[in-house]
N, C-alpha and C positions, 0 to 999 in steps of 0.2 A: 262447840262448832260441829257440825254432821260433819261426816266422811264424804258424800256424794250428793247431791242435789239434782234429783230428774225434774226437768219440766215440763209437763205432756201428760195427760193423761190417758193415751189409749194403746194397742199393741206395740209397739217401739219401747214407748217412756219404760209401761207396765214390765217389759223382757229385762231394760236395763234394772230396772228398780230388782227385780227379784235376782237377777245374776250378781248384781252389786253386792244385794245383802246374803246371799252364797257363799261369797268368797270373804265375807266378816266384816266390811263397811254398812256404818249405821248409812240410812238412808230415810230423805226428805225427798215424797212428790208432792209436784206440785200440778193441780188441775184447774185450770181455768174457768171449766163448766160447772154448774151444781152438781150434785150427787147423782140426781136424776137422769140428768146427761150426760153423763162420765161416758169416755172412751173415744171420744174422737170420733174418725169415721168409721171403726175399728168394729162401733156397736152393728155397722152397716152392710159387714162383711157374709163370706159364707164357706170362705176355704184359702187352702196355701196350696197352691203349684209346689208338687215335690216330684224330685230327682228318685228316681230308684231302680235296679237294673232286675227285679226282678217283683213275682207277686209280693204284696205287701196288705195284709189285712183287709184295710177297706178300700187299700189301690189294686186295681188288673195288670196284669199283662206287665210290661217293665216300660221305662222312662226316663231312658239312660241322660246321662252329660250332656251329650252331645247332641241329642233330638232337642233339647229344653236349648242348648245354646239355639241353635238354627231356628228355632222359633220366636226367640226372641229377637235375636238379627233381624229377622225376616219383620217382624213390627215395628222395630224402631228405626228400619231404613240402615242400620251401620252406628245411629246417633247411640253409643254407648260404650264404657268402660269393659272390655271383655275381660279384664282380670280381677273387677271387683263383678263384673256379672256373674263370670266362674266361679266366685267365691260365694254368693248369692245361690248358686245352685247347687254346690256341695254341701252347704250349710241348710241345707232342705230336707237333705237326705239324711237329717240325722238330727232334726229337732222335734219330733214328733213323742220321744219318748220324753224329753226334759218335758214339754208341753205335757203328756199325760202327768208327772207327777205331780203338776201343779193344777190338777183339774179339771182340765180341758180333755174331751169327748170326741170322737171320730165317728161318723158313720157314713155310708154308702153314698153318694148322689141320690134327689127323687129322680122320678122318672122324668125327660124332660130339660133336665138342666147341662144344658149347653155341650152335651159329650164329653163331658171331662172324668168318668169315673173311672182312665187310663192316668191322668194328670193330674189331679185334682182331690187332696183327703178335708172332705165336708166337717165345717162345724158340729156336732150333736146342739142345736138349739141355736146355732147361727152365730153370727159374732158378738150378740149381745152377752149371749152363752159366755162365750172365752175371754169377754171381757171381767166377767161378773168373778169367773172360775180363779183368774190371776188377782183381781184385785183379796179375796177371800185369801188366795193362797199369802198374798204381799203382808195383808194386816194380820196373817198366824206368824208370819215370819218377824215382825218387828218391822215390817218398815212405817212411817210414818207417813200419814196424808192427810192433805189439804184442798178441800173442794173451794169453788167462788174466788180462786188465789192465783189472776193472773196477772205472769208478769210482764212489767213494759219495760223492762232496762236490764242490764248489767252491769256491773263495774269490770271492767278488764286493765290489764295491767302488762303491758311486753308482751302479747298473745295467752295472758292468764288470767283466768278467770279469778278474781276475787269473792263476787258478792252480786246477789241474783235485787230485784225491788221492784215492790208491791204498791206503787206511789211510793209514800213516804217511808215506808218499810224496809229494812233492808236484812239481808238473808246471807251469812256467812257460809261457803263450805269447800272443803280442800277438794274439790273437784266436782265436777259438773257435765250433764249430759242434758245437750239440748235434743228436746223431740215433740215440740208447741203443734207441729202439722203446716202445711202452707197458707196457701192468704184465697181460698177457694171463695170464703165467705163474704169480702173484703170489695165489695161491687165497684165502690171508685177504684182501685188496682186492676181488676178485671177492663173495668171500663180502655184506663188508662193502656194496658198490655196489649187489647186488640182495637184500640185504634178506630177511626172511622172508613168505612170501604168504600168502595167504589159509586155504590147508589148513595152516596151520603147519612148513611147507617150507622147508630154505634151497635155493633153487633153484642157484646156484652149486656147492653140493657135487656136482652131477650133471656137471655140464660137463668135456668133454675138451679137453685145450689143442692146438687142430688145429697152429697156429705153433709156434717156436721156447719151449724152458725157459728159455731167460736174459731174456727180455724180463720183468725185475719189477720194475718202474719204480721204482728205488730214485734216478735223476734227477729222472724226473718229481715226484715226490713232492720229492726236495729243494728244485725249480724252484717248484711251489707251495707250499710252507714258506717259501719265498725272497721271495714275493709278487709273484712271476710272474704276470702277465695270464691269466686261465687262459678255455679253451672248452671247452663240450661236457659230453656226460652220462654220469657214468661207469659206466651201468649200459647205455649203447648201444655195439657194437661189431661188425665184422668178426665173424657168429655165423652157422652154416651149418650144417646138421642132416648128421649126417655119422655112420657105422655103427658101430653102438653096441658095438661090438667094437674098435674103431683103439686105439690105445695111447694114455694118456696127455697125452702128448708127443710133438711131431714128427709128427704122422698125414700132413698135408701134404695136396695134391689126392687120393691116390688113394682117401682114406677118404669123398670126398663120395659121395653117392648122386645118380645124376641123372635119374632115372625119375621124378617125382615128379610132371611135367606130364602123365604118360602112364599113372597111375590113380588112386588115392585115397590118403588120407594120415588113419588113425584112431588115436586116442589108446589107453591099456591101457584104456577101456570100451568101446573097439569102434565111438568116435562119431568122424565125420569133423569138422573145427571151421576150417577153411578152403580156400577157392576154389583150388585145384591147379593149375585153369589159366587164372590172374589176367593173365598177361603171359609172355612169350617169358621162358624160364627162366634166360639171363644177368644178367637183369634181378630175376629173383627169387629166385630161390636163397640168396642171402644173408639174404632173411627169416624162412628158415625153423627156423633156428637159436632166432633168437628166438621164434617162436609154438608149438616144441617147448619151448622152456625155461618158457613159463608151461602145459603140459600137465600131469596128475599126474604126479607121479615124473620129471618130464622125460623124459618117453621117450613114440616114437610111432613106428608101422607105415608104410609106403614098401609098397603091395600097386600086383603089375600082373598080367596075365595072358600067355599065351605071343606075342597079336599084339603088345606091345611090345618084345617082345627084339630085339635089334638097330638101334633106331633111339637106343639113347644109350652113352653108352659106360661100359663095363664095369666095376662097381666091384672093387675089390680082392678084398673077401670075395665067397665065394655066396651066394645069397640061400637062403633055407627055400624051400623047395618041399613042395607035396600037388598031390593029382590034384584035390580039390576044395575049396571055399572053408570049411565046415565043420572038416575035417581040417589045413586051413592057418592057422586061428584056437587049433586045439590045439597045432599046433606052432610056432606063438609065443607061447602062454599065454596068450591073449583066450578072454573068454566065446565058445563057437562057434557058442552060437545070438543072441547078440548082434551078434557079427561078419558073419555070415550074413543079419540081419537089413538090416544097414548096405548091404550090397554089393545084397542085392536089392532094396531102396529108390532107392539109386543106378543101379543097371540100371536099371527102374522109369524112372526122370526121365530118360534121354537120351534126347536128341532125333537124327533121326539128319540129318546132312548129310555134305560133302567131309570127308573129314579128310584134313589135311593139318598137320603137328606144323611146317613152316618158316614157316607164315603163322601167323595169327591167325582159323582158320578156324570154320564154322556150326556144329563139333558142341557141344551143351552140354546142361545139364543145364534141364528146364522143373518149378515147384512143387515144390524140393529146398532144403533153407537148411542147411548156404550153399550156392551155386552153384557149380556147374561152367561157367565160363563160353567156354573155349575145349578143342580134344581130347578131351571129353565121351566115349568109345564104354564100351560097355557091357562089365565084367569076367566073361568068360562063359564061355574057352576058356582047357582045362587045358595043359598046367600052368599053377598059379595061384604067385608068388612074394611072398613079406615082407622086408621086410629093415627091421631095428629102427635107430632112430636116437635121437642124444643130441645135444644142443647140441653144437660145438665150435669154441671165439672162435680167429679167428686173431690179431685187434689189436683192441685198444680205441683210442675216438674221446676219449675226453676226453684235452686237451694245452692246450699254447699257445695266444696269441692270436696273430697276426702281419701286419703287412700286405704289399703284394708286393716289401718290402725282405728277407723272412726273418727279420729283426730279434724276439728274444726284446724282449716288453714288461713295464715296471714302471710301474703306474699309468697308461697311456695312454703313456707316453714308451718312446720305443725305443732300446734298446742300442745303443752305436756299432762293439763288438764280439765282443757275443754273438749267435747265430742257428742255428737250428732247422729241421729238415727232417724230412719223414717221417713216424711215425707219432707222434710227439710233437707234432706240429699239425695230421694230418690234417682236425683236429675241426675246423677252419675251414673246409673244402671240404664234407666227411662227417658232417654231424649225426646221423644215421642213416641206416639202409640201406646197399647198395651197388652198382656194375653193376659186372660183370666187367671185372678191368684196370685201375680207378682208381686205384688205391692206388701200383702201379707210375708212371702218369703225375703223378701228386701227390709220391714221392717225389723222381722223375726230375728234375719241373721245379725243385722247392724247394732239393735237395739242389745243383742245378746253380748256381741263385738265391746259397743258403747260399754255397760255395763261393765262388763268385767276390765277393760282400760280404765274406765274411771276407778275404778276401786283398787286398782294396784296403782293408781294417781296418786289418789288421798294416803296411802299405806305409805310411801313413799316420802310423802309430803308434812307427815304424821312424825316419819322415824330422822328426818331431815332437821325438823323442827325442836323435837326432842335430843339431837345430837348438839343444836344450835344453840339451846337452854343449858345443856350438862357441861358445856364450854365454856 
């Protein structure tokens, strides 16, 4: 029988898997995906949000406690555990060295990427990089792994985990760490969580899945069937307005668009319906997913003019181009005297001051609603660009309940060796919203958490078992 059982294959599962067999528990992963697509959304990433009170290599400046708490607040509205958030941001400050010795790379921000070179320690080669670096490191260490191996069940017993199954399969092991991912992929769940609106819409059928296709929370769901603790809302999530051409599946970073603080953002009638430049775009960009997704049709316009180009970085697709605002409303199928109307209304309302797109600067918008209230400058110089956008969830927040044991809960009591990482409980940290990088540091710490619990589980359950024999 293994000591530990991870299920998950991507940063969460990968931390616990290597922390487990650290502390001398054999260890079985298990990955759902082929080999090809190993890591979850994990392969989709580009850095961890880290805590640090001072210069740090390839961090600036410092990035205390207590700025990273307030920013997180400040996105999730209050929706969140601040003592396992705390916990989540001291565990930041101090996982980068474990992460190098297992292979994993740090460099700089490019130029471009969203402000974060205060916040923010970049992948070397992105997250496919630090998937590829831990898996390498897992299989010198002895762990065991199993691609095409997901599972739909468990056996559970008094809130204990017995035995993990493959269909007909079943998998013995004296403790266990769930970390499968959420149910992002999972379109009837989706469907089902947001429901029909107001215009008679299922707004779900529009959305593209930016993450991974195997996350369809066929765990999750069993864990709540199971009468698992549960958090979170399942219609809030990981949701990023992202070009409404990306495929699918798997679109990953390069399908975001990140112009959006740098002109206006109108729905298919040509009407803007949100503040563009609410906050520094690390910080926001993850809501815009959502205030797309209750638009008509879920679909909405990303227009800038040619003094933006070059100050964000470059999405994948081209955007539509005309030489004027009229002609660039026909060629994205907006009324063009409606669209026209919009932009010279907004012209119109800037007010002019510094701009400057790294501060939070005076340009904005005066007797406009809503407001423009930061990078205000007026859309006036051709070429005029659009680029269409669609919701697209990387991970949903609804999961587990847990405290800073990792410990899966039944009824308020906690498992002595089941436990969970990732985005199967982000919902405790993330009630909503997001800032850039949490999600990496929330798996980072929990899975690390997870890991090392699970394996003084099975050590446990090992010497219990052995005392129960020698009697």
């Amino acid at each position: 029988m293994v000591d530990v059982l991870v299920i998950g294959g991507g940063n969460a599962a990968l931390c616990a898997a290597l922390m487990a067999r650290e502390a001398g528990a054999s260890v079985l992963l298990l990955e759902a995906a082929p080999r090809a697509w190993r890591g979850g959304n994990s392969q989709h990433t580009r850095n961890l949000r880290c805590m640090h009170d001072a210069p740090q290599d390839v961090l600036v400046d410092a990035y205390p406690e207590e700025e990273y708490w307030q920013d997180l607040l400040k996105v999730t509205g209050g929706q969140t555990d601040e003592k396992l958030a705390r916990l989540v941001i001291r565990e930041s400050a101090t996982c980068r060295g474990w992460m190098r010795r297992h292979g994993v790379n740090f460099q700089p921000p490019l130029s471009g990427a969203l402000h974060v070179a205060r916040t923010n320690a970049f992948f070397m080669g992105g997250g496919k990089a630090l998937v590829n670096a831990y898996y390498r490191s897992a299989e010198a260490l002895g762990v065991r792994i199993r691609y095409d191996a997901p599972v739909d069940a468990l056996e559970l017993e008094g809130g204990r985990f017995k035995a993990a199954r493959i269909g007909a399969e079943r998998i013995e092991a004296r403790a266990c760490v769930l970390a499968a991912g959420g149910f992002e992929s999972n379109r009837e769940w989706l469907r089902e969580a947001w429901g029909q609106d107001e215009r008679g819409e299922w707004p779900a059928d529009n959305f593209l899945i930016r993450g991974t296709r195997y996350n369809q929370g066929v765990l999750l769901k069993f864990m709540l069937d199971a009468g698992a603790d549960r958090i979170g809302d399942p219609s809030q999530s990981h949701c990023v307005a992202i070009d409404a051409r990306a495929p699918l599946y798997d679109g990953g970073i390069c399908t975001r668009i990140d112009c959006v603080s740098l002109g206006v953002v109108v729905n298919r009638e040509a009407r803007r319906f949100y503040d563009e430049g609410e906050d520094f775009w690390p910080k926001r960009y993850a809501i815009w997913g959502r205030l797309t997704a209750m638009q008509p049709g879920q679909i909405a316009y990303s227009i800038i003019d040619a003094k933006a180009v070059g100050r964000f970085m470059p999405p994948v697709f081209p955007g539509v181009t005309a030489d004027s605002v009229p002609e660039l409303g026909r060629r994205l199928g907006l009324d063009p005297v409606a669209f026209e109307h919009t932009i010279r209304e907004y012209n119109q309302a800037c007010r002019a001051g510094t701009f400057d797109h790294t501060v939070l600067d005076d340009c904005r918008t005066e007797g406009l609603a809503p407001a423009k209230t930061h990078w205000a400058r007026p859309i006036d110089t051709a070429p005029f660009y659009g680029y269409a956008l669609r919701p697209g969830i990387t991970f949903t927040y609804l999961g587990l309940k847990v405290d800073e044991t990792a410990a899966v809960r039944f009824d308020g009591v906690p498992s002595d060796n089941l436990f969970v990482a990732g985005e199967m409980m982000a919902g405790n940290v993330l009630g909503k919203g997001y800032t850039a990088g949490v999600g990496m540091s929330i798996g980072t710490a929990f899975g690390r958490i997870a890991g090392t619990r699970a394996a003084a589980a099975a050590q446990r359950t090992h010497r219990n078992g052995a005392q129960h024999a020698a009697a």
